[in-house]
C-alpha positions in Angstrom: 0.1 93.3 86.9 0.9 92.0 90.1 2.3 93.5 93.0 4.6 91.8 95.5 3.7 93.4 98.8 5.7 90.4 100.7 8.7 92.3 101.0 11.4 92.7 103.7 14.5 94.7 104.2 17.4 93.3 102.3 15.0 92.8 98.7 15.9 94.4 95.7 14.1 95.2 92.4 15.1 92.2 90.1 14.9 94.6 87.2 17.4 96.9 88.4 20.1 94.0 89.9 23.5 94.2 88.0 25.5 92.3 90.6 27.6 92.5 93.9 30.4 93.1 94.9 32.4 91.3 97.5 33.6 94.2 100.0 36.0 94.0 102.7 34.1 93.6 106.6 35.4 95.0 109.7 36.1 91.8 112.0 33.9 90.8 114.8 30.9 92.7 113.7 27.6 91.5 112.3 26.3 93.2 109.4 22.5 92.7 108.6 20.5 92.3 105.1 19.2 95.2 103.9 21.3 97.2 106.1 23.1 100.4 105.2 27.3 100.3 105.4 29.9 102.7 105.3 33.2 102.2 105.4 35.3 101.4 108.9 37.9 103.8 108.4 39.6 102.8 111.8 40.4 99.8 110.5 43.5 98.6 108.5 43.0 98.6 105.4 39.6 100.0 105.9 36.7 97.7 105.7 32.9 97.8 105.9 30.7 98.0 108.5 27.2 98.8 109.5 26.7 102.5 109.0 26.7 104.1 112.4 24.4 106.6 113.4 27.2 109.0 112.7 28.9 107.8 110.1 29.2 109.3 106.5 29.7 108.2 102.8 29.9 106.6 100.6 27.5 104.0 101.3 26.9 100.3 100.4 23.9 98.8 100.7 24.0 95.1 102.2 22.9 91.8 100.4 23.8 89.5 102.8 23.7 88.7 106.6 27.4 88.2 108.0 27.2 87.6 111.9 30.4 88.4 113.9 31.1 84.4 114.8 31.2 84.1 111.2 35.0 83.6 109.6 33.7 85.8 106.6 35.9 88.5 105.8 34.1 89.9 102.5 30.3 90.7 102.4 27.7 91.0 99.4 26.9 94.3 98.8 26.1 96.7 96.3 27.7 99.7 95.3 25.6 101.4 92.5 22.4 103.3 92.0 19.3 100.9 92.0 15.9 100.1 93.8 16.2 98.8 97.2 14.1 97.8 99.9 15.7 99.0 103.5 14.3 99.6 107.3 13.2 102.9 107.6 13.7 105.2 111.4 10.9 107.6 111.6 8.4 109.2 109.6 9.4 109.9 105.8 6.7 111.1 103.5 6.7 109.8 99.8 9.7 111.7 97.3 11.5 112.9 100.5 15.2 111.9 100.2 16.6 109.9 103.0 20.3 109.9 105.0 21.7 106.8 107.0 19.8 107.4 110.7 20.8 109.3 113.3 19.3 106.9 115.9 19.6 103.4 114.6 22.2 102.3 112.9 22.2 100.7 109.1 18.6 102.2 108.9 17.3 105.5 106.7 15.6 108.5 108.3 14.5 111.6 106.3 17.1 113.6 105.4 17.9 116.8 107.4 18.0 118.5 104.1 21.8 120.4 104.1 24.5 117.6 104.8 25.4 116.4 101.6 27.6 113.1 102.7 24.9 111.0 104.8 22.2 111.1 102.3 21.5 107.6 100.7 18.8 108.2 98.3 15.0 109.0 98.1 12.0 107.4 99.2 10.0 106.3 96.8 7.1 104.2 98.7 5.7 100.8 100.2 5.6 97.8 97.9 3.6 98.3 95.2 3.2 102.0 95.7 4.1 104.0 92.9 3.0 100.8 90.7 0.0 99.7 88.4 -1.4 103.0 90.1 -1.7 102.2 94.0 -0.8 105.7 95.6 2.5 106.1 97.7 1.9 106.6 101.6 3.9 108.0 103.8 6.3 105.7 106.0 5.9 104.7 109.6 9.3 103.7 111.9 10.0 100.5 111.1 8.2 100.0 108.0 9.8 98.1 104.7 10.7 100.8 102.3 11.6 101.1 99.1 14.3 103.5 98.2 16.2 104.4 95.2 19.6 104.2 96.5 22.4 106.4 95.9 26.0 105.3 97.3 27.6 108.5 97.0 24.7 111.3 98.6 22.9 111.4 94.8 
């Protein structure tokens, strides 16, 4: 078998990719690949944005870069359970579930283990962890994760 370690935040597992969906984006804000959203529920109608380091679900997960100079009003994204490759904030050790970060926005942080409507899923390693054998290691800030990402706190 082999392993794609090349990986960078806004990849997704080709096996588990069922589509996107085009989602409404708050104007004059860029929006990275790979990043966690939320919606904008300041805005009218709401829209999506980066998830804040405060903000709460449910959660999209971004598949396209739209920058704020762009005339884009709908961004790529996905809304349903799958494998997903994001920017972690911290240390997270392999099978720990993770929430959208406290400090950075659009990134994933271990969870804090009560609040039910930031967590986005569980960590489940590097790439190629968890496959053909390699062990899973535990994740540095700013590493390339792999998560298994659940929209609505899983």
């Amino acid at each position: 078998m082999v392993l794609n370690t090349n990986v960078i935040a806004g990849m997704i597992e080709p096996d588990a990719f069922r589509g996107t969906q085009k989602l409404d984006k708050a104007t004059n804000i860029t929006i990275t690949r790979g990043d966690i959203m939320n919606r904008a529920t300041a805005t009218t109608p709401d829209s999506y944005q980066t998830c804040p380091v405060g903000g709460v679900g449910p959660f999209a997960w971004c598949m396209e870069t739209v920058t704020a100079a762009q005339a884009k009003s709908k961004v790529s994204a996905i809304t349903y359970e799958t494998e997903v490759y994001v920017t972690c904030d911290g240390a997270i050790e392999p099978g720990a579930y993770v929430q959208r970060s406290g400090t950075t926005a659009g990134r994933v942080a271990v969870w804090d283990g009560t609040t039910a409507n930031i967590r986005v899923g569980e960590y489940i390693g590097h790439a190629g962890e968890a496959e053909g054998g390699v062990a899973r290691t535990a994740a540095a800030n700013n590493d390339v994760i792999k998560i298994r990402f659940t929209p609505n706190g899983g």
